[in-house]
N, C-alpha and C positions, 0 to 999 in steps of 0.2 A: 307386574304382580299377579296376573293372571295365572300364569305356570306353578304359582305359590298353593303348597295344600296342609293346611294347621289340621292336626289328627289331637283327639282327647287320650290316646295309647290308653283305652279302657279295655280289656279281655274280654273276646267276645267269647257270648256263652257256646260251650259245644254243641254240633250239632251231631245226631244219628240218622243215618239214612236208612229209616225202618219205614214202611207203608202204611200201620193202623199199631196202636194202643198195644193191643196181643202182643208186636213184634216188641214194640219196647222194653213191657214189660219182660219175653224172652231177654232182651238182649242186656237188661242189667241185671236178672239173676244170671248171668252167664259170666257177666264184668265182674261182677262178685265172686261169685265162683274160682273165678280165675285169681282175684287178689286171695282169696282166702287161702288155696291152692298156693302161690308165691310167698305167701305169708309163714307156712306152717313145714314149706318143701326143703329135706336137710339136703346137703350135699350130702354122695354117697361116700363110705367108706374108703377111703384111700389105702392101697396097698401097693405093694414097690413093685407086685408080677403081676400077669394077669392069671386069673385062677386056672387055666387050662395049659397043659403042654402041649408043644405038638408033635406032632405023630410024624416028620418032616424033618430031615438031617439042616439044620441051621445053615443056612446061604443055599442051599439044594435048590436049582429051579423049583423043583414042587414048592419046595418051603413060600420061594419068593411070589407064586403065582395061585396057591394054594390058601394060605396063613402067613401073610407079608406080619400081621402082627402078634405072633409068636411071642417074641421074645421082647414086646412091648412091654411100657411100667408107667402106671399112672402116676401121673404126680400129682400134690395136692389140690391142684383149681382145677381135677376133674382130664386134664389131657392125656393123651396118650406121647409117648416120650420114645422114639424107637431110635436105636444107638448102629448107625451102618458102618462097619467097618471098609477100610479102603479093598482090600480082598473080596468085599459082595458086588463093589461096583466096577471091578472089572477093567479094564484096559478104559482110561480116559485121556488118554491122550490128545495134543491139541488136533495133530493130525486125525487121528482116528475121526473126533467130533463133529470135523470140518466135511467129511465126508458123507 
């Protein structure tokens, strides 16, 4: 029964690893801040393009190396969503890959 170790599973209190008083007090208008900030932050505007075109012939190396997302479209939770057609990616062959 040695090896045996009974825990009371009580949550210990947090701790902050700040050096004096001042920092505390920094560091929980900062925690705040931040919840207040999370609390009140919308998602932004979703729209199906992204508001710029490019100036870049679509699949065109420049385009691809240049403004890869061009022709991106966000979706609702904020991503960006870009559609490659087999034509942009070129010769994939097993061969070719293996190389």
């Amino acid at each position: 029964m040695k090896d045996v170790y009974i825990t009371d599973h009580v949550k210990k209190e947090q701790r902050f690893h700040t050096k004096n008083a001042a920092e505390d007090k920094d560091f929980f208008r900062y925690s705040q801040s931040v919840a207040e900030f999370n609390a009140t932050s919308t998602t932004p505007e979703t729209s199906t393009q992204l508001d710029y075109n490019s100036k870049y012939k679509r699949g065109s190396l420049a385009q691809r190396m240049f403004d890869p997302l061009a022709s991106a479209k966000r979706l609702p939770n904020g991503t960006l969503f870009v559609e490659v057609s087999e034509a942009e990616l070129g010769d994939m062959s097993e061969d070719r890959l293996r190389k």
